[in-house]
N, C-alpha and C positions, 0 to 999 in steps of 0.2 A: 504494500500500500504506500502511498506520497508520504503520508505522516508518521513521524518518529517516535510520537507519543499519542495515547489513547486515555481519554478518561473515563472510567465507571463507576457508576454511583449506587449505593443500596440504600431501600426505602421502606424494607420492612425486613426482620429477623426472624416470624413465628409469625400464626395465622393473626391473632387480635393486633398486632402491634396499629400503632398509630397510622392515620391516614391522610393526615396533612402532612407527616413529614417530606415526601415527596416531591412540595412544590420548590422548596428550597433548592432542595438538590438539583431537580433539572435546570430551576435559572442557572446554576452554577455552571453545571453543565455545558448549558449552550452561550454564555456570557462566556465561557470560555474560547470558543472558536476551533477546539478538536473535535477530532473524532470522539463521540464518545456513545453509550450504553448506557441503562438503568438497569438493576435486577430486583428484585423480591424473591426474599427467600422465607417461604411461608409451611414449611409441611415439617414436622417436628417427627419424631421416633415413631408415636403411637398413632400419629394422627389417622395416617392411612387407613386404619383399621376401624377406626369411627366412620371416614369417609363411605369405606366398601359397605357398611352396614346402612349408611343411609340411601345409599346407591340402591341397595335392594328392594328397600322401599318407594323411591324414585329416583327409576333409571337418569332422567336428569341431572339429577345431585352428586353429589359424591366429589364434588372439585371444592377450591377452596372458595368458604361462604362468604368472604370478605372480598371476594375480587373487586368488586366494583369497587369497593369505598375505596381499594387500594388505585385500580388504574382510572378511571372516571378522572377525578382530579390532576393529572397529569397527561390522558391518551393526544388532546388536539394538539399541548404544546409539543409533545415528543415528536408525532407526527410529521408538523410544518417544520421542526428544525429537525430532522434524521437521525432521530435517537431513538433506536429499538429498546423494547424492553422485554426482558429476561424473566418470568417467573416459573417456578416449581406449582402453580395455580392447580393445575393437572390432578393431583391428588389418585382420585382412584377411575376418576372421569375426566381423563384431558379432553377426550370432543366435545365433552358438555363445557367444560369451560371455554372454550374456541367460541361454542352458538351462543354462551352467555355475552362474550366479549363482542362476537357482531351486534346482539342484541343493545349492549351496553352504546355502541357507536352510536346506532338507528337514532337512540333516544337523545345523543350530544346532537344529532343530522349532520354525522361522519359517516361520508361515504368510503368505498373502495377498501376498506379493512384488508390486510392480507396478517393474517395466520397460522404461523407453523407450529405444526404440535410433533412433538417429540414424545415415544411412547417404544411399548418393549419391555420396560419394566417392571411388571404384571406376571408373576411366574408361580399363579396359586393354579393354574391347571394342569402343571407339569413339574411342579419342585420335588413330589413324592418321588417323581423317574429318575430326577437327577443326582448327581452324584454330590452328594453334601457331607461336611466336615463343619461340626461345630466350632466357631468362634473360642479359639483358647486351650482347644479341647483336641484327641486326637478320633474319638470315635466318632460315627455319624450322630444326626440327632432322628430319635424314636418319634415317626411321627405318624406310624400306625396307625392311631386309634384316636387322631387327633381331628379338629375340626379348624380348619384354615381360615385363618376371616380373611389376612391379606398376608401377602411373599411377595416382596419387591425387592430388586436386585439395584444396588447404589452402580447408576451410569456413568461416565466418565461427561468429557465434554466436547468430544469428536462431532457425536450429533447433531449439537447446538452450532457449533463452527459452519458443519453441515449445512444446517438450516438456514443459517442466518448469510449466507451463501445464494440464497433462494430469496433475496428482497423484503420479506418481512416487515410488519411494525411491530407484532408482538410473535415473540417464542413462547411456548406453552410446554411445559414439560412435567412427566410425571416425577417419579424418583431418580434424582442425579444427586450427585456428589454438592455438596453446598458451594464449595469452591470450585464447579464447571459449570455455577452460572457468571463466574467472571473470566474465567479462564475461555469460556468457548468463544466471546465475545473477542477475546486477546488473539486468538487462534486465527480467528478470521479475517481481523483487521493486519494483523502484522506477519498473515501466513507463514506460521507458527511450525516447522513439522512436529509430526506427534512423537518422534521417537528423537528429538532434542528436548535431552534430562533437563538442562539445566533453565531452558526458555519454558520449561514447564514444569520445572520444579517454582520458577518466580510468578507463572502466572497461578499455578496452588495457593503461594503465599499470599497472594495477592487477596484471591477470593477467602482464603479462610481470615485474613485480617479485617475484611469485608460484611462476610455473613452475619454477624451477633448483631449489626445496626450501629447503636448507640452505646453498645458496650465500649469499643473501641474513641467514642466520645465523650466518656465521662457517666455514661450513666450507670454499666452495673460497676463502676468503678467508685466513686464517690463513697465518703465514708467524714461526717461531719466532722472538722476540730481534727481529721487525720491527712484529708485525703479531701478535700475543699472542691466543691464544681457547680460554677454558678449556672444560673439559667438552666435548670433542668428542665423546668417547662417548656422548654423553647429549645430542647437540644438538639442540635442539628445533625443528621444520618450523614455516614462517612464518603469520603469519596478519592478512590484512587487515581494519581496521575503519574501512569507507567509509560515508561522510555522501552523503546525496543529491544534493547540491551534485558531488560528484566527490574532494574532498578525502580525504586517510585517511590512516589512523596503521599501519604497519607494527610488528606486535610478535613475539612466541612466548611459550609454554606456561611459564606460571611453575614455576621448579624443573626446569628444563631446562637442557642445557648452551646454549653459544655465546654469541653477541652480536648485537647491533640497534644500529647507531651509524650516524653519516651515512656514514662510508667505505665500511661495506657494500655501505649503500643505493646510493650512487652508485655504486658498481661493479657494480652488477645495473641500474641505469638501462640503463649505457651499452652492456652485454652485450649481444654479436651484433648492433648496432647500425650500419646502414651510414652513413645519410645522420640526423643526431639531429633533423633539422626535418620529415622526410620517410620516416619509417616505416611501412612499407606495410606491410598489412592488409586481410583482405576486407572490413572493419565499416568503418572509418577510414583515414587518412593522418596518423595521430599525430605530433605536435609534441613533442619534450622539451626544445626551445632555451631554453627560461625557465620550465624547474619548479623549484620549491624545494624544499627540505629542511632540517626544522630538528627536531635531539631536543628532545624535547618531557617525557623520561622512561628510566628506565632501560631498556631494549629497546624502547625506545619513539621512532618515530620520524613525523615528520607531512610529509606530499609531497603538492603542491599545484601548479598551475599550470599544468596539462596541457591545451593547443589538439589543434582537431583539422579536417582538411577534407574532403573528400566521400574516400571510397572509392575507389579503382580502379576501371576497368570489366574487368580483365584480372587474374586471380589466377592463382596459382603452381601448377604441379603436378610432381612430383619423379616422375623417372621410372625404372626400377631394371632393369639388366639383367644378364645372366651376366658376371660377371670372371672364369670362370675358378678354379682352384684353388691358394693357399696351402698351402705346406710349410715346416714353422719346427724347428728343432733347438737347443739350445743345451745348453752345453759347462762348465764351472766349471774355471779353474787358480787355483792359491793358491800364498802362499809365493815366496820368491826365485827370479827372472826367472819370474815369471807372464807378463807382459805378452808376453813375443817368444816363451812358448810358446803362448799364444792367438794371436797373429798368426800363429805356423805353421798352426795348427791351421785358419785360416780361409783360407791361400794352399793350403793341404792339401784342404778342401771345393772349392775353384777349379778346382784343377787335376782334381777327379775330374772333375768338372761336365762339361770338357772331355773327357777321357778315355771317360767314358761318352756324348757326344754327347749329350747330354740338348739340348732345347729350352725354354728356361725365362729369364728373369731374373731372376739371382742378386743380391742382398745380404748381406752383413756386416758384421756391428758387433761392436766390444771394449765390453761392455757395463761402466761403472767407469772410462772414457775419457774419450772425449768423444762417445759414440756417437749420443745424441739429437741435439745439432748438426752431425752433419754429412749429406754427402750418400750418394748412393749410389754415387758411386767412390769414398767411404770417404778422401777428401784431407788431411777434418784426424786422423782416428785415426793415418792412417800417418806425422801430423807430429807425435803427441802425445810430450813426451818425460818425462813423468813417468814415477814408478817404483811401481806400486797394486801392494799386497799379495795382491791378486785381482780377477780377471777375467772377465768370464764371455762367452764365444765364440757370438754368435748368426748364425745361416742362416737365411736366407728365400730363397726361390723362389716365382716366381711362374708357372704354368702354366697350356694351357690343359686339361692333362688330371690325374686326379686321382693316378695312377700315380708321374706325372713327380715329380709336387709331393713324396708322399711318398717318392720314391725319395731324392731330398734330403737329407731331413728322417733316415733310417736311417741316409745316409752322416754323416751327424754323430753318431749313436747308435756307427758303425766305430771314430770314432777314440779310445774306452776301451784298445782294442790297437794299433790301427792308427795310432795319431797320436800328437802330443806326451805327454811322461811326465805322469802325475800327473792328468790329467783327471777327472771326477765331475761328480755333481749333475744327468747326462746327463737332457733332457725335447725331445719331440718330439712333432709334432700335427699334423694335415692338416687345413685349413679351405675350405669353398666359399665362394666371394666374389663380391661383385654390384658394379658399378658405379651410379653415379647421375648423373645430370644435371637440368635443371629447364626445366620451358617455361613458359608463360603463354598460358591460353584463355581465351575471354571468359566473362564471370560469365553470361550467359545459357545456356550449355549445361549450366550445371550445376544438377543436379534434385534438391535434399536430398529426403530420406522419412524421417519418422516414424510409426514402429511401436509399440505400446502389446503387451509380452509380458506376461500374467498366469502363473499357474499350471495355470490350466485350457488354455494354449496350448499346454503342457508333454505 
């Protein structure tokens, strides 16, 4: 391509995140005068598996439900300046998210929409066949007698390169790698070969310093009186300005909240990171043992250094099945001897549990304790010995039927009369829950497809 450097901007981390972030980024973007891309990365571990379940219900559904708040708000400006945009929207329905996306146009009266959905992987109809080796593990994984909700195999970012190859305004993709929604974009613009480690070990870095949003600008970073970052209501989504070479400058949307400093940075390096010399990948086996980092500028940051070695022959796929259902209640006491009237009130939920023979496992927590560290026999709350002005009393149950769960979840709504004095603030909720685990098949069973959706397909 004519240009040296490419910028890419991300505008969401996970399906809720924020939906004005976005506007910021593109002006930046195209205030800039490069080449550049937008991505959303929106589908998290389990999501998929909620996806496929709603999908059953309506074949429609099953893509990410936020799409519109996400691209609505930015599709006409990307459009008029030639700034594709990247998302993982796909979920367990990338064509229903492509007809949502024309639909989404019709209603701005955007015409001409072009497309590309990126799909393949989907491997709940043949993962039994295939040859699988647990994650960590050397045996296969048992999966007999199992009920599959979703099997999807993490893609690289050839496809994307691919597509977007194919004129596009929007790429639609189901499950990829979080870092080959910036990496494919790099691919394409700066024809990338796929078997150059090191131009694709930077564009990995790229995208994984990318993907989390706002983390890398101060937000999951911040820590008051330690770790200071202003404007978090206002924080602005990250945006990479990569040199052909592999090098880049991390910054954000000028007039934005947060911050871009190396401490950031390097705590989005090292995020989710097992092995820092040997980070696997479908594209690479990235290296971060000797990248650098040096501000270069106020939000402004330059990271360099990135090796990389051949790719795996053996990629990941996460596989999602019935947990079962979630019933959760909680409780509010305030005011003097809170604390041992929430602990009645939780030896009170125990003792029904028993009473009623329910089948289930039960937890409790004195939320205002010490409840997030500890365990599920609840060891250190019942050694906690401070004296909290309030408390607030939570049940979980975990079942395999939905009845049980919420049956629960109401005896904790009982004890307004039935339990200690003084209770309120009463909230209760029944959730269906899926398990996950991860195997590894080899990269040759897996068959990307790209699809070009017009409006006339509509």
């Amino acid at each position: 391509m004519s240009s040296d450097k490419m910028h890419i901007g991300n505008a969401a981390a996970f399906a809720f995140d924020r939906t004005d972030v976005g506007i910021p980024v593109v002006e930046s973007l195209v205030s800039s005068g490069k080449p550049s891309a937008l991505f959303y990365e929106t589908l998290a571990e389990r999501t998929l598996a909620f996806a496929q379940r709603e999908r059953l219900s309506d074949p429609e559904k099953g893509y990410s439900p936020n799409i519109a708040g996400f691209v609505g708000p930015v599709l006409q400006r990307c459009i008029e300046s030639a700034v594709p945009i990247i998302g993982n929207f796909g979920a367990a329905n990338p064509m229903g998210a492509a007809r949502r996306l024309h639909t989404l146009a019709k209603e701005f009266g955007i015409s001409g929409l072009r497309v590309a959905v990126v799909d393949g992987d989907d491997l709940r109809e043949n993962i039994r066949g295939l040859q699988t080796k647990q994650w960590g593990k050397e045996k296969p994984l048992d999966l007999a007698n199992t009920k599959i909700l979703s099997a999807n195999v993490y893609m690289g970012s050839q496809p994307i390169a691919d597509a977007l190859g194919q004129d596009p305004h929007i790429v639609v993709t189901g499950r990829v790698t979080d870092s080959a929604l910036a990496l494919g974009p790099l691919m394409h613009h700066f024809d990338w070969a796929s078997d150059d480690w090191d131009k694709m070990a930077a564009g990995v870095l790229a995208g994984h310093l990318l993907e989390c949003g706002a983390q890398i600008t101060g937000g999951y970073y911040a820590d008051p009186g330690r770790k200071n970052v202003p404007g978090l209501a206002n924080v602005g989504f990250p945006i990479a300005e990569v040199n052909e070479d592999g090098s880049l400058i991390i910054s954000k949307p000028n007039g934005t909240g947060g911050v871009v400093n190396t401490r950031t940075v390097k705590e989005q390096i090292l995020y989710e990171v097992d092995d820092p010399a040997n980070y696997l990948t479908p594209d690479v086996t990235l290296d971060i043992s000797e990248v650098e980092v040096e501000q270069v500028g106020l939000d402004r940051v330059r990271v360099s250094g990135a090796k990389g070695k051949p790719a795996p022959d053996n990629w990941k796929v996460t596989i999602s099945v019935d947990g079962g259902w979630l019933g959760e209640g909680e409780i509010s006491y305030a005011g003097p001897n809170a604390l041992a009237r929430a602990r009645l009130a939780a030896q009170t939920i125990r003792e029904r549990v028993d009473i009623l023979g329910l089948d289930c496992d039960l937890r409790t927590d004195l939320i205002g304790t010490i409840s997030i560290h500890d365990g599920d026999t609840g060891q250190l709350t019942r050694s906690f010995s401070g004296e909290p002005q309030e408390v607030r009393m939570r049940a979980a149950a975990n079942a395999n039927d939905e009845a049980t769960a919420a049956l629960v979840a109401r005896e904790v709504e009982s004890l307004y009369c039935a339990g200690p004095a003084g209770g309120g603030g009463v909230r209760r909720n029944t959730t269906w829950r899926v398990k996950t685990g991860s195997v590894l098949v080899p990269n040759k069973d897996v068959k990307p497809r790209i699809t070009m959706v017009t409006e006339d397909d509509i």
